[in-house]
PDB file of N, CA, C and O in Angstrom:
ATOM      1  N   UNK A   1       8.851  26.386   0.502  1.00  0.00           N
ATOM      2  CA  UNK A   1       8.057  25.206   0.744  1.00  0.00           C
ATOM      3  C   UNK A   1       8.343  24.660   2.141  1.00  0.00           C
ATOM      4  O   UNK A   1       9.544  24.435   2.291  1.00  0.00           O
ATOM      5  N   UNK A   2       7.782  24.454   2.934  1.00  0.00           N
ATOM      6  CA  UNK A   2       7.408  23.486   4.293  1.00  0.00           C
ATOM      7  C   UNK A   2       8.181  22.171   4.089  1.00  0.00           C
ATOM      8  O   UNK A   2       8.139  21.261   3.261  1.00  0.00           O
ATOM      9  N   UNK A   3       8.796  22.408   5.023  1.00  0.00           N
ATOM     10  CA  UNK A   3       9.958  20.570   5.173  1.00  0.00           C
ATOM     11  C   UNK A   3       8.695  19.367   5.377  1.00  0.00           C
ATOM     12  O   UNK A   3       8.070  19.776   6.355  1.00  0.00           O
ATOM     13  N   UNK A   4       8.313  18.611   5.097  1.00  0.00           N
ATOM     14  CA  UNK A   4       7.548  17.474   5.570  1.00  0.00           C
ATOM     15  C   UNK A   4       7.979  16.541   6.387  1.00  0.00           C
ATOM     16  O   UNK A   4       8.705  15.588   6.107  1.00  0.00           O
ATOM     17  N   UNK A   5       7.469  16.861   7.519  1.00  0.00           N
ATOM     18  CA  UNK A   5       7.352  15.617   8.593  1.00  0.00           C
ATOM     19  C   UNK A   5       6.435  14.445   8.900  1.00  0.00           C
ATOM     20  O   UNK A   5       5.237  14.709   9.007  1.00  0.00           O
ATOM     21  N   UNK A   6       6.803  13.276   9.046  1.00  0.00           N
ATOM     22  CA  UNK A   6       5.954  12.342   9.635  1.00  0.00           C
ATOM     23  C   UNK A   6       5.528  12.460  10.905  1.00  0.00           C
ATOM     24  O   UNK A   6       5.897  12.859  12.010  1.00  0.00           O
ATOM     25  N   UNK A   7       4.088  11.681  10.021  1.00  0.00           N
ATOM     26  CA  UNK A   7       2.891  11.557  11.322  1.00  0.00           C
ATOM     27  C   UNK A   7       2.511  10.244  11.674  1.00  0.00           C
ATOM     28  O   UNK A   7       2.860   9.555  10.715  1.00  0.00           O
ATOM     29  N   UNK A   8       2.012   9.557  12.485  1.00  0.00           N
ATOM     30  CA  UNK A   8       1.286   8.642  12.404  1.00  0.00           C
ATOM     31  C   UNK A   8       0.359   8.769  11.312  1.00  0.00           C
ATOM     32  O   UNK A   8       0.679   7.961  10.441  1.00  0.00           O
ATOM     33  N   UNK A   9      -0.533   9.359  11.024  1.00  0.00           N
ATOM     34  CA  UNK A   9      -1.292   9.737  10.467  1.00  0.00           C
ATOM     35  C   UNK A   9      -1.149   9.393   8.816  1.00  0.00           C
ATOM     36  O   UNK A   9      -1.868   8.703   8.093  1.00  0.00           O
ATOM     37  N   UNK A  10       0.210  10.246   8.492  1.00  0.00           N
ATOM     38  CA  UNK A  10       0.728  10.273   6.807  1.00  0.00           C
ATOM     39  C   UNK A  10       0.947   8.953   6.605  1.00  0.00           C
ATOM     40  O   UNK A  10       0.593   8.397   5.565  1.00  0.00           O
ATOM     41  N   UNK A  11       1.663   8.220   7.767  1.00  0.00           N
ATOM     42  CA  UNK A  11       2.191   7.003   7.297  1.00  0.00           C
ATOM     43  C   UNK A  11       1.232   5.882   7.192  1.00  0.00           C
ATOM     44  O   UNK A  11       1.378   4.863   6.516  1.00  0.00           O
ATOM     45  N   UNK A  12      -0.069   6.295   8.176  1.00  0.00           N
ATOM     46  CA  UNK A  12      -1.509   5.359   7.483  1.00  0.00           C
ATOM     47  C   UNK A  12      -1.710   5.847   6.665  1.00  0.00           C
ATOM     48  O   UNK A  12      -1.901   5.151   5.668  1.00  0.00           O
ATOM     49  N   UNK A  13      -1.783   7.021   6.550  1.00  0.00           N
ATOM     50  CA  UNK A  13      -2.222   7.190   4.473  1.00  0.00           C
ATOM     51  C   UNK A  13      -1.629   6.765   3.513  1.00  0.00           C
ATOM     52  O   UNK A  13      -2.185   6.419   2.470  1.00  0.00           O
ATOM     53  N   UNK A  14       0.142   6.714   3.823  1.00  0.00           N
ATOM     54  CA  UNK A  14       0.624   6.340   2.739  1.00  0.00           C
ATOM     55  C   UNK A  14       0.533   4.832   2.461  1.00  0.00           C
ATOM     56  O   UNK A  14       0.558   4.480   1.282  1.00  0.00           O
ATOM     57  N   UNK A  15       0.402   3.672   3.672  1.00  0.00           N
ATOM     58  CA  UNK A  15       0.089   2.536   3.517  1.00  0.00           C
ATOM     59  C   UNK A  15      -1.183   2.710   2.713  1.00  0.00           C
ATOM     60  O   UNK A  15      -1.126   2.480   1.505  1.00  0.00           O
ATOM     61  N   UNK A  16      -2.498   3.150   3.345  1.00  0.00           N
ATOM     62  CA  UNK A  16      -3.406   3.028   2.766  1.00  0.00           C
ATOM     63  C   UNK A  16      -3.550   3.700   1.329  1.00  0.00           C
ATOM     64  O   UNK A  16      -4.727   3.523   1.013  1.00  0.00           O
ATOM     65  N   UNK A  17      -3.062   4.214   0.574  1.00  0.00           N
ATOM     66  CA  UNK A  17      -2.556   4.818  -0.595  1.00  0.00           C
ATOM     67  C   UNK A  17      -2.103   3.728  -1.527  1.00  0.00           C
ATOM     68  O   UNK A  17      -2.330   3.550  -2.723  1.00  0.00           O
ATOM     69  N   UNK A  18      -1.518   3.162  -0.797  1.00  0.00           N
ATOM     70  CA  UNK A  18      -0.851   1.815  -1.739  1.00  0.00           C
ATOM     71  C   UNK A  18      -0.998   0.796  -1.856  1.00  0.00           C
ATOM     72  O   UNK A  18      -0.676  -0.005  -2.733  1.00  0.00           O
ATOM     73  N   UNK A  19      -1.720   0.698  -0.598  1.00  0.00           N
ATOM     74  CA  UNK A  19      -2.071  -1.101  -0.521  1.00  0.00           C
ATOM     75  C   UNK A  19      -3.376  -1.084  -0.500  1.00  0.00           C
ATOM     76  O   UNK A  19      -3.615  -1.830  -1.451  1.00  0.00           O
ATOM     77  N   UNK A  20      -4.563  -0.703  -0.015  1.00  0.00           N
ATOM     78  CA  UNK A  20      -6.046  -0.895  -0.112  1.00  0.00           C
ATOM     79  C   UNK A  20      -6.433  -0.192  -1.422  1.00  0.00           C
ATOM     80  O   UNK A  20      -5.735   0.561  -2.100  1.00  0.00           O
ATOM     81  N   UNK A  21      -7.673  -0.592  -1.628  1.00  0.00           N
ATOM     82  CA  UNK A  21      -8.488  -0.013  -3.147  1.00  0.00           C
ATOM     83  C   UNK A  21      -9.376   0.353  -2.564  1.00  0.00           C
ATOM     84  O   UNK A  21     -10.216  -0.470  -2.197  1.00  0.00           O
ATOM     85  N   UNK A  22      -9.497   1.477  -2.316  1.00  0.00           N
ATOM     86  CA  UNK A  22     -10.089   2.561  -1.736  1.00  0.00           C
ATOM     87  C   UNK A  22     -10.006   3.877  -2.335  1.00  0.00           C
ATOM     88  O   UNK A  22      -8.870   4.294  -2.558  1.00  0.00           O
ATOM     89  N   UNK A  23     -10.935   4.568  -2.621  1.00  0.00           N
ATOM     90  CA  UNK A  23     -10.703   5.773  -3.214  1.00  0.00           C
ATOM     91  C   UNK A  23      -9.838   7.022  -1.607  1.00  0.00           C
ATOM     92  O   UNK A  23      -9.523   6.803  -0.437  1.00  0.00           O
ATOM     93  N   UNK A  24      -9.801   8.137  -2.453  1.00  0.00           N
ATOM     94  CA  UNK A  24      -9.119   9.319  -1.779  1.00  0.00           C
ATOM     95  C   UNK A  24     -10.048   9.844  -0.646  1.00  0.00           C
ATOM     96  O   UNK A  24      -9.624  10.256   0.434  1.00  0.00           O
ATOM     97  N   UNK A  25     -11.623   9.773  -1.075  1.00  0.00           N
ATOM     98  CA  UNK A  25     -12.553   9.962  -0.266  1.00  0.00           C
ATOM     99  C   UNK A  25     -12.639   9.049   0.995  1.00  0.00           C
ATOM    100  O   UNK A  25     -12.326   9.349   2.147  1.00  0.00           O
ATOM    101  N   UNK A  26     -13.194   7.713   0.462  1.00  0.00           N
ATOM    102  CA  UNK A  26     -12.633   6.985   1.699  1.00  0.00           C
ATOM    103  C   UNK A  26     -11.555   6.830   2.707  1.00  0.00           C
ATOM    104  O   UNK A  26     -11.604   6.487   3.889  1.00  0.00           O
ATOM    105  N   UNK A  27     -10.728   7.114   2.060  1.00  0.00           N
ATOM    106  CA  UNK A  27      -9.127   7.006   2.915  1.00  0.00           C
ATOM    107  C   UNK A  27      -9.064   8.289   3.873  1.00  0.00           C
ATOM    108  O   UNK A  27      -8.481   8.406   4.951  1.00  0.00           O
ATOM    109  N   UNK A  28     -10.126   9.564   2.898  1.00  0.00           N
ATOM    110  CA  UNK A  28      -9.678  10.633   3.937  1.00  0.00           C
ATOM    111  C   UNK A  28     -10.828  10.689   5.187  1.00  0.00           C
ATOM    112  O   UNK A  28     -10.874  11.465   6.142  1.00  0.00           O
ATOM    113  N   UNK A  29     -11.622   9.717   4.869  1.00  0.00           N
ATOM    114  CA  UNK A  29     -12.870   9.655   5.606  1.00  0.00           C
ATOM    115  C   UNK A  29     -12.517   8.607   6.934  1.00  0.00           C
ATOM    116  O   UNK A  29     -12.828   8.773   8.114  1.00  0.00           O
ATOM    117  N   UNK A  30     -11.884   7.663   6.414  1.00  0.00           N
ATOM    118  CA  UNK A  30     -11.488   6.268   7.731  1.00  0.00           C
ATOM    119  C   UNK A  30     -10.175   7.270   8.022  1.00  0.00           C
ATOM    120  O   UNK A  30      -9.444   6.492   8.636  1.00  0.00           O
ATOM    121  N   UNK A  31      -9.526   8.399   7.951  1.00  0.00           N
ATOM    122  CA  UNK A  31      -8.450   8.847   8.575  1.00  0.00           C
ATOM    123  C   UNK A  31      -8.707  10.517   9.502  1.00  0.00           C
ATOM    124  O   UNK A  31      -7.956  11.152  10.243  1.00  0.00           O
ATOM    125  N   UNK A  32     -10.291  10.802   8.955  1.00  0.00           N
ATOM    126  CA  UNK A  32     -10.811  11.998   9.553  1.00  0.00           C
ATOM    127  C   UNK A  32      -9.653  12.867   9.296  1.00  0.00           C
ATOM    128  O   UNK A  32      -9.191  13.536  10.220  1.00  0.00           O
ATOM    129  N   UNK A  33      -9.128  12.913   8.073  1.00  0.00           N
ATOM    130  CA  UNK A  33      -8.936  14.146   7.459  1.00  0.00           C
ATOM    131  C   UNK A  33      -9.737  14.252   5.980  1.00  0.00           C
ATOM    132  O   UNK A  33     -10.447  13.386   5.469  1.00  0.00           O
ATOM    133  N   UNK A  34      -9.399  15.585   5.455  1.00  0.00           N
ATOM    134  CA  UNK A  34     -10.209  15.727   4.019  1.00  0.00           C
ATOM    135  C   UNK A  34      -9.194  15.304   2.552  1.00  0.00           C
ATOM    136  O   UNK A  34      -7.983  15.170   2.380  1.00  0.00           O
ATOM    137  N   UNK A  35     -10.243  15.204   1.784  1.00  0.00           N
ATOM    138  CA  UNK A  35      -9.376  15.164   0.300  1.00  0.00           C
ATOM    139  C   UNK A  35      -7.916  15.870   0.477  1.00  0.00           C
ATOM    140  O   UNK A  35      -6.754  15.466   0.513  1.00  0.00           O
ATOM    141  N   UNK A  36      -8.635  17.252   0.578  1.00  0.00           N
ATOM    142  CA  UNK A  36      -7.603  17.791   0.150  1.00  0.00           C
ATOM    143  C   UNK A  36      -5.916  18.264   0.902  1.00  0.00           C
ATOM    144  O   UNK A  36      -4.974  18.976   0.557  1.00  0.00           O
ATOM    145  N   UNK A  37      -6.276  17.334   2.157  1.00  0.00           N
ATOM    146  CA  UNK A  37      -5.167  16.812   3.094  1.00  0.00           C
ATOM    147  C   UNK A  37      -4.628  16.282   2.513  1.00  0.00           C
ATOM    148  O   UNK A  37      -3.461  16.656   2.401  1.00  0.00           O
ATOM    149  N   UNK A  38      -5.111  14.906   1.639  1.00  0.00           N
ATOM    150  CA  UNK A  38      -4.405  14.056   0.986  1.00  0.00           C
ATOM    151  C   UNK A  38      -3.552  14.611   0.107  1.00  0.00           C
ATOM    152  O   UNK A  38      -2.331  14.478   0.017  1.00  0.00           O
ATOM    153  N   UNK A  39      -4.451  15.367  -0.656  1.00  0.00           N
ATOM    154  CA  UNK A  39      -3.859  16.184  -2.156  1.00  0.00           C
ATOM    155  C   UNK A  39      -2.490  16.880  -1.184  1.00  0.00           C
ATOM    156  O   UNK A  39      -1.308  16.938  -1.522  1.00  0.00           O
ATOM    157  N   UNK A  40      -2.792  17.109  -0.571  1.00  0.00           N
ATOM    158  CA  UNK A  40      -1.549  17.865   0.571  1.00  0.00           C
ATOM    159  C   UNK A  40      -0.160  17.168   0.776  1.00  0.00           C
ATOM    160  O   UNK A  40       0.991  17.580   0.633  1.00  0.00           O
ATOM    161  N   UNK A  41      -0.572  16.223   1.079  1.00  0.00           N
ATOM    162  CA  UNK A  41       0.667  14.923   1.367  1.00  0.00           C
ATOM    163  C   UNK A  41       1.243  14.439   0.085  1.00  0.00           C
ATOM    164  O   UNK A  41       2.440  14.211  -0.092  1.00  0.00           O
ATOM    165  N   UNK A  42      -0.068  14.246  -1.134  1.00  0.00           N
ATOM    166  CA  UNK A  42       0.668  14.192  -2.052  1.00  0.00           C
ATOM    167  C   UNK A  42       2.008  14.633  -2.929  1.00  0.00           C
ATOM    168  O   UNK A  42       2.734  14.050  -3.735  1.00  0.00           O
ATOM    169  N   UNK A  43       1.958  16.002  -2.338  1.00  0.00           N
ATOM    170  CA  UNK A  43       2.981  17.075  -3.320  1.00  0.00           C
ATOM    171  C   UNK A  43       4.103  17.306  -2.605  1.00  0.00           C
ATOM    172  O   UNK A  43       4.641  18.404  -2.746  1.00  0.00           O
ATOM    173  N   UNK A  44       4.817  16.102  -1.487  1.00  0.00           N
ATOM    174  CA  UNK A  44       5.476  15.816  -1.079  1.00  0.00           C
ATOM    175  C   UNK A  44       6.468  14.743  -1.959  1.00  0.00           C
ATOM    176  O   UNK A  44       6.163  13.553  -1.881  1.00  0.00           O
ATOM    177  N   UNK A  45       7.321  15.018  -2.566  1.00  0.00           N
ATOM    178  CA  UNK A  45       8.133  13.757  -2.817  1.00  0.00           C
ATOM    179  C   UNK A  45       8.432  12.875  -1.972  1.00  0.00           C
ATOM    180  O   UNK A  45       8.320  11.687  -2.275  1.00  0.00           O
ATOM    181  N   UNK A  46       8.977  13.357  -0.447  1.00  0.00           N
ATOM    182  CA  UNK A  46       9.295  12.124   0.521  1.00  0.00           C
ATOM    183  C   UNK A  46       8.063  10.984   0.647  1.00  0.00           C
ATOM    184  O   UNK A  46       8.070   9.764   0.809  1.00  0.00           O
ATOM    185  N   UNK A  47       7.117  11.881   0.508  1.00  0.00           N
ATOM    186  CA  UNK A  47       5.423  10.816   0.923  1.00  0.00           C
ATOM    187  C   UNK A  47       5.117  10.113  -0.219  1.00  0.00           C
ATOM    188  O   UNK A  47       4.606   9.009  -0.035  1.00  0.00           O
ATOM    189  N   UNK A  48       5.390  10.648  -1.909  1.00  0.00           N
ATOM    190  CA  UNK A  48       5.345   9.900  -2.978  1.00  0.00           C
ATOM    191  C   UNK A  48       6.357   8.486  -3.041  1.00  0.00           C
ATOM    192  O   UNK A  48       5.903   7.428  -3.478  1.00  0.00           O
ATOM    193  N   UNK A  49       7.652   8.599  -2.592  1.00  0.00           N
ATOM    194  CA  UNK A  49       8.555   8.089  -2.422  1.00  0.00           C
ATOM    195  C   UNK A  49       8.271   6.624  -1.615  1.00  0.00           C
ATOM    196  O   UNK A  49       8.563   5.468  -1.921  1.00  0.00           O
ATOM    197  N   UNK A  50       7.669   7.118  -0.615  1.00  0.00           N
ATOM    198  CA  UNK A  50       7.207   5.989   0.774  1.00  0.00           C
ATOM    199  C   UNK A  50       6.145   5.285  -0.527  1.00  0.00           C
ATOM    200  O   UNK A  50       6.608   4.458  -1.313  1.00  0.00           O
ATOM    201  N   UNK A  51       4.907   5.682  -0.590  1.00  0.00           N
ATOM    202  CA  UNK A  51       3.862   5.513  -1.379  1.00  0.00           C
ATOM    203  C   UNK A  51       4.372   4.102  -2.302  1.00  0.00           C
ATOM    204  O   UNK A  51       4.105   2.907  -2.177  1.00  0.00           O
ATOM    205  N   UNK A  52       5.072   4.724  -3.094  1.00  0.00           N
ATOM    206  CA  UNK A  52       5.975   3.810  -4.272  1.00  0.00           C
ATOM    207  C   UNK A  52       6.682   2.820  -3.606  1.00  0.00           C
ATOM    208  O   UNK A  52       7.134   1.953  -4.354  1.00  0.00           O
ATOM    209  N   UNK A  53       6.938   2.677  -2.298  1.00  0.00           N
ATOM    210  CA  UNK A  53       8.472   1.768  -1.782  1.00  0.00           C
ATOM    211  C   UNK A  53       7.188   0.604  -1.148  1.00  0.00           C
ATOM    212  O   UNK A  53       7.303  -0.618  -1.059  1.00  0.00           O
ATOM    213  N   UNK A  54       6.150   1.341  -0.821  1.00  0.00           N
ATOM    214  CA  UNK A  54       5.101   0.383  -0.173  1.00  0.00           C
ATOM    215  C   UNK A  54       4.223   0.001  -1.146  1.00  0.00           C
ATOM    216  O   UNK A  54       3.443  -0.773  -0.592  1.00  0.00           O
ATOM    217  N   UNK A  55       3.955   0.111  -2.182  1.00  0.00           N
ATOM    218  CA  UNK A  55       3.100  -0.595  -3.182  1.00  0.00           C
ATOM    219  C   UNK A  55       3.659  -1.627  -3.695  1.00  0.00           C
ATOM    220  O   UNK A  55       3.106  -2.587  -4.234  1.00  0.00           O
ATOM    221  N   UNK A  56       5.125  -1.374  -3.477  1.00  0.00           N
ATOM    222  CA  UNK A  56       6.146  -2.159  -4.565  1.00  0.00           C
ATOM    223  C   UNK A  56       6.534  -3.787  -3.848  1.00  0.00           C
ATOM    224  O   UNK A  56       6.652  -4.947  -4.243  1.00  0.00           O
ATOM    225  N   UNK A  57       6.642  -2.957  -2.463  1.00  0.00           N
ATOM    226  CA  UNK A  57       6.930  -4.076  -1.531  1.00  0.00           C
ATOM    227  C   UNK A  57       5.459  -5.072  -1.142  1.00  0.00           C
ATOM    228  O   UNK A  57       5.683  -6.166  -0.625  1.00  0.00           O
ATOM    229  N   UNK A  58       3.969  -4.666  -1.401  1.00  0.00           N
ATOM    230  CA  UNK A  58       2.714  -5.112  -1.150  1.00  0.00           C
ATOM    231  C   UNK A  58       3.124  -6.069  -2.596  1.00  0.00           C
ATOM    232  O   UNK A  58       3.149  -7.274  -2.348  1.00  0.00           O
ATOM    233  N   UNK A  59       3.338  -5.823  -3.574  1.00  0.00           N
ATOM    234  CA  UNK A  59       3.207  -6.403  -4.904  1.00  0.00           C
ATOM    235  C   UNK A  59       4.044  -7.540  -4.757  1.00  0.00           C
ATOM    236  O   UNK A  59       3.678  -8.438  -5.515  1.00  0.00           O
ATOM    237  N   UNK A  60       5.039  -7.841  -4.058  1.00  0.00           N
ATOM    238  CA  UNK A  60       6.064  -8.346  -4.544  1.00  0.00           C
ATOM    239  C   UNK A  60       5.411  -9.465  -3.694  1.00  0.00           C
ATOM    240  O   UNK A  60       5.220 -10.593  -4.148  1.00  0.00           O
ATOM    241  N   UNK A  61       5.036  -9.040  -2.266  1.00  0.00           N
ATOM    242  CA  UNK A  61       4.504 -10.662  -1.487  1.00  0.00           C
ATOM    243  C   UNK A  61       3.213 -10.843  -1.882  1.00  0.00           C
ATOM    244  O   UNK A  61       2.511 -11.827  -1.650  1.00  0.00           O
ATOM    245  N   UNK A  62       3.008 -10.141  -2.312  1.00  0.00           N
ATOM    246  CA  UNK A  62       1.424 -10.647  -3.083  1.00  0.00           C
ATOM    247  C   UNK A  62       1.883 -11.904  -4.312  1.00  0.00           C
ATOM    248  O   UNK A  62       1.257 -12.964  -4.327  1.00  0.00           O
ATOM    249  N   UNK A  63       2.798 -11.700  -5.108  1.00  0.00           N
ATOM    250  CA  UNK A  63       3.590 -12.207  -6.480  1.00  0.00           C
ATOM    251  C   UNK A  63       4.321 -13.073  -5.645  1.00  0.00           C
ATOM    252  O   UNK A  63       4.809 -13.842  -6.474  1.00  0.00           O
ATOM    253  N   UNK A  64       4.663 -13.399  -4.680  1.00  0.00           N
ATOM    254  CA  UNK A  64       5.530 -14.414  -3.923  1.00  0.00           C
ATOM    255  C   UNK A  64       4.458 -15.427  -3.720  1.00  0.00           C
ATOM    256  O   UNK A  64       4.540 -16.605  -4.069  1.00  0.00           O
ATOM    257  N   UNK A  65       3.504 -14.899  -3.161  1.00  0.00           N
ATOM    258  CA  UNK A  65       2.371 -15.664  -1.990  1.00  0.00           C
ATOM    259  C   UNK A  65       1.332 -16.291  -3.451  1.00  0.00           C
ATOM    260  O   UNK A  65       0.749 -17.309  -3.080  1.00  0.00           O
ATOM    261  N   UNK A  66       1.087 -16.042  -4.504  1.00  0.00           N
ATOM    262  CA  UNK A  66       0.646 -16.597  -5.909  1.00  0.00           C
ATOM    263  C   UNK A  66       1.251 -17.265  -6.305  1.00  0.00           C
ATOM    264  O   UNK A  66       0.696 -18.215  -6.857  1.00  0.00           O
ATOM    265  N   UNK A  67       2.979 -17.224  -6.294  1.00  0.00           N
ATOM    266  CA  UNK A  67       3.431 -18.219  -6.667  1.00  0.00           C
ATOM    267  C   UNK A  67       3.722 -19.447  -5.962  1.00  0.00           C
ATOM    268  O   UNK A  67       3.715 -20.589  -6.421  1.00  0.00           O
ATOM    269  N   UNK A  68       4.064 -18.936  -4.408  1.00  0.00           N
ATOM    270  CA  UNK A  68       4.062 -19.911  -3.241  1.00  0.00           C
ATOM    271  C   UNK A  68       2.859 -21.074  -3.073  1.00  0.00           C
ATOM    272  O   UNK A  68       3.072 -22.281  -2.952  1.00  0.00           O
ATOM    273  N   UNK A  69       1.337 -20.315  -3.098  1.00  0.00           N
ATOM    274  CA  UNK A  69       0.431 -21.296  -3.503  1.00  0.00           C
ATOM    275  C   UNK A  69       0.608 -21.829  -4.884  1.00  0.00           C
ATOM    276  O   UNK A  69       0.893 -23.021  -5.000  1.00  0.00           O
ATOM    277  N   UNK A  70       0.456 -20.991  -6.079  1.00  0.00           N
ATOM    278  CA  UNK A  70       0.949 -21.997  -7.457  1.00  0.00           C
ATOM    279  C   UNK A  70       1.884 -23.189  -7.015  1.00  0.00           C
ATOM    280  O   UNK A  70       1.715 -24.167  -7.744  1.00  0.00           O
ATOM    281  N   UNK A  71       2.309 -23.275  -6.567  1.00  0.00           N
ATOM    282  CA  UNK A  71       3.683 -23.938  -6.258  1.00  0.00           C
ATOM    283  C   UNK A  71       3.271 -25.438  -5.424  1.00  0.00           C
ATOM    284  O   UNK A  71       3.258 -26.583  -5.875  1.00  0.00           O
ATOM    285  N   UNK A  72       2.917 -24.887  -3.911  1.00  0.00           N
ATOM    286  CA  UNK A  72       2.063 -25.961  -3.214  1.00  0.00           C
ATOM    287  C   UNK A  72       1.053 -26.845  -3.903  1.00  0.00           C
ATOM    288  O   UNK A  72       1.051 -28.066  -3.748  1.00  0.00           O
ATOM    289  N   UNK A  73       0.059 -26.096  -4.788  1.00  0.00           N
ATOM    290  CA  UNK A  73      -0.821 -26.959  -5.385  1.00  0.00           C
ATOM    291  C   UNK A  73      -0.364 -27.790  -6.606  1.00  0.00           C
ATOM    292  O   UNK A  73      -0.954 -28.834  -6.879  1.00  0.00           O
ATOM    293  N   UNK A  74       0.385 -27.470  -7.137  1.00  0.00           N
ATOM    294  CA  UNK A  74       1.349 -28.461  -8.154  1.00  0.00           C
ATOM    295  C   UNK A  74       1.790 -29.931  -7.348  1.00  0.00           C
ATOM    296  O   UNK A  74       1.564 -31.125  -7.549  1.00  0.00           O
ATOM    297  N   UNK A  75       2.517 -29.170  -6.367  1.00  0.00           N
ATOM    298  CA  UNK A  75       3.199 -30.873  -5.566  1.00  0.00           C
ATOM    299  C   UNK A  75       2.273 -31.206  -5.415  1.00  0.00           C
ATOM    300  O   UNK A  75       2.237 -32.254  -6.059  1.00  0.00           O
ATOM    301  N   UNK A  76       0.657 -30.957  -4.630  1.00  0.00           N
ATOM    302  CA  UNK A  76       0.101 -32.009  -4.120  1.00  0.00           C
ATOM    303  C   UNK A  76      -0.628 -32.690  -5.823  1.00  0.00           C
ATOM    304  O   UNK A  76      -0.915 -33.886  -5.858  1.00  0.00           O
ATOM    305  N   UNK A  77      -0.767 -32.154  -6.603  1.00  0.00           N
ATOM    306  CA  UNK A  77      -1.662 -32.540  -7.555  1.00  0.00           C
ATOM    307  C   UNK A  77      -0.752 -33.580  -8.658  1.00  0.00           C
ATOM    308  O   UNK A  77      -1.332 -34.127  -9.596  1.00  0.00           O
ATOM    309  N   UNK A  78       0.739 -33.767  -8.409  1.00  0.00           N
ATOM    310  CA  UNK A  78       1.912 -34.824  -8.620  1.00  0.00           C
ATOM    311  C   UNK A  78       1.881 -35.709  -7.632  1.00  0.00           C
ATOM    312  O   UNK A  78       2.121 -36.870  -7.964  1.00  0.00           O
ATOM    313  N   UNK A  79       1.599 -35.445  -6.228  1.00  0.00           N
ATOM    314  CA  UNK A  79       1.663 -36.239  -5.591  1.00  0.00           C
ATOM    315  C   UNK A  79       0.956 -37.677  -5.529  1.00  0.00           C
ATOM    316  O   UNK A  79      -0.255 -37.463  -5.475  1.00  0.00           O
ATOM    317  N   UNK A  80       1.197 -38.970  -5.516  1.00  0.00           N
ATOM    318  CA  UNK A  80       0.557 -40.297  -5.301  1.00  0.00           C
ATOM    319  C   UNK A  80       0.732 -40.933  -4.136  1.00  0.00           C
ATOM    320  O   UNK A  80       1.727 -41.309  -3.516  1.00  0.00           O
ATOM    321  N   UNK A  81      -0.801 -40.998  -3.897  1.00  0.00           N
ATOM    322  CA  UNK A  81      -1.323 -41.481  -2.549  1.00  0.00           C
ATOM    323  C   UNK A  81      -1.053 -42.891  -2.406  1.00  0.00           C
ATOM    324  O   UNK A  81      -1.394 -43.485  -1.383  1.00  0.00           O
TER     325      UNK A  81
END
């Protein structure tokens, strides 16, 4: 098997893999490679690995930034003018 190296390239896919809702088509289309590039990168553990570390980390300030506003709109809606 082929060692896998980073690209510019992999590492926009793997963001875009994890964080946009975008299908495989699109992603390989805004990156001018094909599907089956992707399918390519996929069968990489190091690139699955990234994939997972960046969805996880998108989720978590997404779940911060919901609760951060939850949060703000409480005080002001206690608050008296």
């Amino acid at each position: 098997m082929n060692e896998f190296k980073w690209t510019p390239r992999k590492r926009r896919a793997a963001y875009m893999m994890a964080c946009e809702p975008k299908t495989y088509t699109e992603i390989a289309k805004d990156l001018n490679v094909t599907v089956q590039t992707l399918w390519n990168y996929r069968q990489s553990g190091e690139f699955n690995r990234e994939v997972g570390k960046l969805a996880a980390r998108e989720n978590r300030l997404l779940m911060e930034t919901h609760v951060a506003f939850f949060l703000s709109n409480r005080k002001l809606k206690n608050c008296r003018l």
